[in-house]
C-alpha positions in Angstrom: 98.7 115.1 106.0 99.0 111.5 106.0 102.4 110.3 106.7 103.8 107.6 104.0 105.8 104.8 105.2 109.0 105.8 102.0 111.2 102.6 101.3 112.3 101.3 98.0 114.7 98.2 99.9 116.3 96.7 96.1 118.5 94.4 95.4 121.8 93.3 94.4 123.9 90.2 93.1 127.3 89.4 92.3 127.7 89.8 88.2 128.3 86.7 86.2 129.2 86.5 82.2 125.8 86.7 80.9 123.2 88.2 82.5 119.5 88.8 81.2 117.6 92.8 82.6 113.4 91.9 82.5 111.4 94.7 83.2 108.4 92.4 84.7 106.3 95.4 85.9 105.8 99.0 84.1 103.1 101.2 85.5 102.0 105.0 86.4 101.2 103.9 89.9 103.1 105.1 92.5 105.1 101.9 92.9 107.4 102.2 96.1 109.1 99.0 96.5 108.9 95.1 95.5 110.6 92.0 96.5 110.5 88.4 95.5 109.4 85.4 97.3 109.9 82.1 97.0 111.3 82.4 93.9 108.3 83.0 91.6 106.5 85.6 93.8 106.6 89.2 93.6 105.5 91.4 95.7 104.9 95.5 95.4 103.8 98.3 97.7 102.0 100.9 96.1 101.4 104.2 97.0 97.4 105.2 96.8 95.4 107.9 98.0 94.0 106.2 100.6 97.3 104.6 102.6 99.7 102.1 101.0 98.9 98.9 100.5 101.3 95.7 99.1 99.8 93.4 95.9 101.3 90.0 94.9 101.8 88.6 91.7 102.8 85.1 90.1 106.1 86.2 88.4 105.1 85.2 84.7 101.3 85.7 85.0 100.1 89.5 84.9 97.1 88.9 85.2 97.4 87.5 89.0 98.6 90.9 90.1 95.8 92.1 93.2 96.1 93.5 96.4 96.9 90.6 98.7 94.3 91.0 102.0 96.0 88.8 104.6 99.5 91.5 104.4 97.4 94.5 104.4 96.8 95.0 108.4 97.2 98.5 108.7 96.0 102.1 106.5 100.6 102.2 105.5 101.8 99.2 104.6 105.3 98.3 103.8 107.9 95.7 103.0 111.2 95.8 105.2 112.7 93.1 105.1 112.7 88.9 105.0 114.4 86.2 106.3 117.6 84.3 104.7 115.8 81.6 103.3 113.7 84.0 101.1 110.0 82.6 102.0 109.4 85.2 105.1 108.4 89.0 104.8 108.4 91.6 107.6 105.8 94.2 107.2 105.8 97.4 108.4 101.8 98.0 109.4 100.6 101.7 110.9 97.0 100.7 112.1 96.9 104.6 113.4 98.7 107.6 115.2 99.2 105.6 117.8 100.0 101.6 116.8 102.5 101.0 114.4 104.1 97.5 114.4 106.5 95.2 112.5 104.4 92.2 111.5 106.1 88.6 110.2 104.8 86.6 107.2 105.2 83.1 106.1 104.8 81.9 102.5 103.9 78.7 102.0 104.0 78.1 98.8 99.9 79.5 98.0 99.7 81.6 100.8 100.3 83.8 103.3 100.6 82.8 107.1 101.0 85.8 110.2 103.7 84.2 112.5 104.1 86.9 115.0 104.8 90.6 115.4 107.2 93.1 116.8 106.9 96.4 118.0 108.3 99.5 116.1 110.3 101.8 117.9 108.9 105.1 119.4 110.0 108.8 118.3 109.4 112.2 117.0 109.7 111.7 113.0 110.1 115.4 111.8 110.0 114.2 108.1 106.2 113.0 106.3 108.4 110.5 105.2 109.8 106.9 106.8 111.4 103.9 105.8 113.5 101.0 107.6 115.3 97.8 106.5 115.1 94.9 108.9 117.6 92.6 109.5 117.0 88.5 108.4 117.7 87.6 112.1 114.9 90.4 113.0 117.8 92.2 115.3 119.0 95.7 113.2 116.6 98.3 112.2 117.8 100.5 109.8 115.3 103.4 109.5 114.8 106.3 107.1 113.8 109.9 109.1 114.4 113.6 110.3 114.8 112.8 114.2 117.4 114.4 116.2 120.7 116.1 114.4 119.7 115.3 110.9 122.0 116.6 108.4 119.3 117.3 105.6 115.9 116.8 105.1 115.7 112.3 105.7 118.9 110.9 107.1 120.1 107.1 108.0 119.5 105.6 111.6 120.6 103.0 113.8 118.0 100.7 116.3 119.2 97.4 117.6 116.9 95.1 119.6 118.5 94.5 123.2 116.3 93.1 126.1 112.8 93.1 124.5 112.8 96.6 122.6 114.7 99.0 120.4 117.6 101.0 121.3 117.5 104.7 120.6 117.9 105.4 117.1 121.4 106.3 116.3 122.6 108.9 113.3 124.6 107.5 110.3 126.4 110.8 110.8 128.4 112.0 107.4 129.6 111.1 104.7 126.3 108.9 104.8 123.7 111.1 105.9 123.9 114.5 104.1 121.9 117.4 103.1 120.1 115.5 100.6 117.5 112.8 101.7 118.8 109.5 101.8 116.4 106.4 102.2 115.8 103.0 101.1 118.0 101.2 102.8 119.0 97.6 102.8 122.1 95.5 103.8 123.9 92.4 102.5 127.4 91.1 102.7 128.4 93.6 105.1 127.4 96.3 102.7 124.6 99.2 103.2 123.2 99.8 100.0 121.2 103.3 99.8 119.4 105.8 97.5 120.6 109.5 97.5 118.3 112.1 96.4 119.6 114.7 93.7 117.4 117.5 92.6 114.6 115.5 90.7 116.8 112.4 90.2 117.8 110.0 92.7 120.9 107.3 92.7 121.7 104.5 94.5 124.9 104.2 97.0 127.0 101.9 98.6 129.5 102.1 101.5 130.6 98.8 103.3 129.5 98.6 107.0 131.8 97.5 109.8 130.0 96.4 113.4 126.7 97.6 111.9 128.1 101.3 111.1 129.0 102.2 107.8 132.8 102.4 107.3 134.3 104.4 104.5 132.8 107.0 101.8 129.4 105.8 99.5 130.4 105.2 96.3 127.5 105.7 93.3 126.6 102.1 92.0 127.4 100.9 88.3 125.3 102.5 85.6 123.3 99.5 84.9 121.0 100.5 87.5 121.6 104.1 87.9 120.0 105.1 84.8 120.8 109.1 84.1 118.1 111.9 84.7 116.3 109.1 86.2 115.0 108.3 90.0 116.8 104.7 90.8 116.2 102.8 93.7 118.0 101.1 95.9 119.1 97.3 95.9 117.8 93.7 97.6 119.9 90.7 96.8 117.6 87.2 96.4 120.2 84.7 95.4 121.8 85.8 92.0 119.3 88.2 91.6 119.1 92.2 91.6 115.9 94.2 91.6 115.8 97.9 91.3 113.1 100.6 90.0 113.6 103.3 88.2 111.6 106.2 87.2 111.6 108.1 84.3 110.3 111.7 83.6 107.3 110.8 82.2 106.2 109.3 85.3 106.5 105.4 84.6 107.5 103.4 87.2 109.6 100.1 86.1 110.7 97.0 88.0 113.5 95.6 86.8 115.5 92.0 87.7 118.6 91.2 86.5 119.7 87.5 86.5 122.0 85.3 85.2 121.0 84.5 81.2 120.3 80.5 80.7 123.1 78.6 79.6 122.9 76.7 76.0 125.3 74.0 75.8 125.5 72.7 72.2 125.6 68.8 72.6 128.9 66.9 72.6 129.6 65.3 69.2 131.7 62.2 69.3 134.5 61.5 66.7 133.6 58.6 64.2 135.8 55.7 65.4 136.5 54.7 61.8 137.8 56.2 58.5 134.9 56.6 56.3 134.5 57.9 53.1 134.1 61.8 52.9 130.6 62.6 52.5 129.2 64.1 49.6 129.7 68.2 50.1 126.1 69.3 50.7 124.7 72.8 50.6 124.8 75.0 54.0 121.2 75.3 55.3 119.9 78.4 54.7 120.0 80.9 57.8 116.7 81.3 59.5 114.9 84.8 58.9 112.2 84.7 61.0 111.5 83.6 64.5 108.2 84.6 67.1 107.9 85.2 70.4 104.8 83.9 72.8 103.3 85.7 75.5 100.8 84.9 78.2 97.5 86.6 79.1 98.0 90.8 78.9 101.9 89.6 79.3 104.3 91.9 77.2 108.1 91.4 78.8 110.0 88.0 77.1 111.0 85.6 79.8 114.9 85.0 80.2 114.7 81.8 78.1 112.8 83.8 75.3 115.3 86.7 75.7 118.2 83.6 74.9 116.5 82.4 71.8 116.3 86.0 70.2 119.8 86.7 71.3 120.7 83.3 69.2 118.5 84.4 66.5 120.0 88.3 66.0 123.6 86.5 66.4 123.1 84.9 62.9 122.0 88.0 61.1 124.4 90.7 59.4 125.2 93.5 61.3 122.8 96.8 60.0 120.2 94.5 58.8 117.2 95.8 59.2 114.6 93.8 61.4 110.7 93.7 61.1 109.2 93.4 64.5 105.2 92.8 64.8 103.3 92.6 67.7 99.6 90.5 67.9 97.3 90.5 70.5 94.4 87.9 70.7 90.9 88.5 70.9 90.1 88.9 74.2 89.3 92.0 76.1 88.3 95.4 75.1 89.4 96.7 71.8 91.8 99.8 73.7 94.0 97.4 75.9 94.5 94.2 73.0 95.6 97.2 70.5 97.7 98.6 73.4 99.4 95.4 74.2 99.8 94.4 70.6 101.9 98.0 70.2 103.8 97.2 73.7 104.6 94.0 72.8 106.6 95.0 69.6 108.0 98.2 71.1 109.4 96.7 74.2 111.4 93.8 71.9 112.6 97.0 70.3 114.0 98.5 73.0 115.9 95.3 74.1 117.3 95.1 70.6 118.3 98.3 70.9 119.8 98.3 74.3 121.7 94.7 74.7 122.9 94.8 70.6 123.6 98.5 69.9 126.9 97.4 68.4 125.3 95.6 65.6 123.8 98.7 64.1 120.1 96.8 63.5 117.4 99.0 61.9 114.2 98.5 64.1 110.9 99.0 62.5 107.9 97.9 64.5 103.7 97.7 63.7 101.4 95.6 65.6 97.8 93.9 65.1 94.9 92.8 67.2 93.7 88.9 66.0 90.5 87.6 65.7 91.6 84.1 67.3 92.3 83.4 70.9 95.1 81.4 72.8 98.7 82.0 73.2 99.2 81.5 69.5 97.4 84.9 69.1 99.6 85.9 71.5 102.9 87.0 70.1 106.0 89.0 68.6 106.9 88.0 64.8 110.3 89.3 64.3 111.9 89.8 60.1 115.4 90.0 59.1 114.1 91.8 55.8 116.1 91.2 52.3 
């Protein structure tokens, strides 16, 4: 059986008063982690038959997602880690049985650049599967396995790099490391981050670290990102920014990044230096009852800044109104994917609706169409407030 290098290494940001969740990727592949580089790059590993390869993508632009060559040295293929700065990856890469390394990755803005390697410490992995978290200054290996006196079936271990290698792996020991598998780690702010497997479900932990050991009890993180009867990842912190995936039942992977929401600031009005005469009263403007949303290419998550405008627009609306929401694709592609996108893009504006402004009681109906024009235009979410 091939071994699978495990890690889903997420991420996590200090909360601030508005924040805005985007699922930017929803898929049945077997979607094992993702990062963000640079600021507008993501980055995946995906599980396939074959091995496990790592695809980029233009955050914004769905249809740049492909398997990115130059990161892909080896038949598993994971991300572990990056530098402070955010535009360096370390890459796990098993070329086979016997050569396993930790390669390092620049990004340069339009592509990747290999700027040297390290090796990966040597054992006797008992479990199929493995993970580790590097450190930014490339010094702490954190690594997911069964070596010797593992509680349960994947434990936590400790590697530091002293005098040109890796130290022998040391166990997290309890209340870390139980009989449950625990993996995906990842560190920040003196705090290890982890997911805990529970039956089918898995939830993420945190405990804060102290000399590079954990110190203290886990404690289950906020329900935001451990959704219920779910399998939740882990956390990564990228600035403000926390990413996390989550599976559901039915199989679906998503990718989700929370961020703080863009700020409106309604321009300052100054006070009229002189008494005037009082205007004539005039009648208020009418409250809008329509607004639409415009996607990209095969896009069908709002960006933060569209996410803002609807929240504006659903603010002016009376609570249990009941809002029309229709989804358009353009003409391009086959017939099966622009009707599919069409119905996504109108059920996933549903579900935010439904989510972020439960408390207003709106009644959601949705129905979508495929155009016979092209361009972003054709490309879009009409949403009601219906009389």
């Amino acid at each position: 059986m091939k071994r699978i290098f495990y890690t889903i290494a997420i991420l996590l940001s200090s909360w601030t008063v508005t924040n805005a969740q985007t699922a930017v990727r929803e898929t049945k592949d077997n979607l094992a982690d993702f990062s963000l580089i640079g600021g507008d790059l993501l980055v995946y590993t995906i599980k396939e038959n074959n091995g496990q390869f790592l695809y980029i993508e233009k955050r914004g632009d769905q249809a740049s997602y492909h398997k990115e060559v130059s990161l892909n040295g080896g038949a598993v293929n994971a991300l572990i880690g990056s530098n402070a700065a955010g535009d360096e990856l370390y890459v796990y890469q098993k070329v086979d049985r016997k050569q396993e390394r930790i390669a390092i990755y620049r990004w340069d803005g339009t592509s990747f650049q290999k700027t040297g390697e390290k090796p990966f410490p040597k054992f006797r992995n008992h479990s199929y599967n493995m993970g580790a978290h590097l450190s930014p200054d490339q010094n702490t290996l954190i690594i997911t396995a069964g070596l010797r006196k593992t509680k349960g079936y994947d434990d936590l271990y400790l590697s530091k790099w002293e005098k040109g290698k890796w130290s022998k792996p040391v166990n997290f020991d309890k209340p870390v490391n139980t009989r449950e598998s625990e993996f995906a780690p990842f560190v920040v702010n003196d705090s290890l981050f982890f997911t805990q497997k529970s039956g089918d479900n898995g939830y993420v932990f945190s405990v804060p670290m102290s000399a590079s050991m954990p110190n203290g009890a886990p404690t289950k993180v906020r329900s935001l990102i451990n959704k219920e009867n779910a399998f939740n990842a882990g956390y990564k912190r990228i600035g403000e920014k926390q990413l996390w995936i989550t599976r559901t039942p039915d199989g679906v992977h998503t990718a989700y990044i929370l961020e703080p929401a863009p700020i409106i600031v309604p321009p300052v009005v100054e006070p009229t230096p002189e008494v005037v005469a009082a205007p004539t009263p005039q009648p208020e403007a009418p409250v809008a009852k329509e607004m639409a949303v415009n996607y990209g290419l095969n896009e069908v998550f709002m960006t933060s800044a569209d996410a803002a405008s609807l929240d504006a627009f659903l603010a002016l609306q009376p609570t249990g109104a009941t809002i029309w929401v229709k989804g358009y694709s353009d003409s391009i592609g086959p017939d099966k994917a622009k009707k599919s996108v069409a119905r996504k893009r109108a059920e996933f504006l549903k579900k935010y609706i439904e989510r972020y402004h439960a408390d207003r009681s709106f009644k959601v109906e949705t129905s979508s169409d495929v155009l016979g024009t092209a361009g972003r235009d054709s490309r879009r979410v009409e949403i009601h407030k219906h009389d």
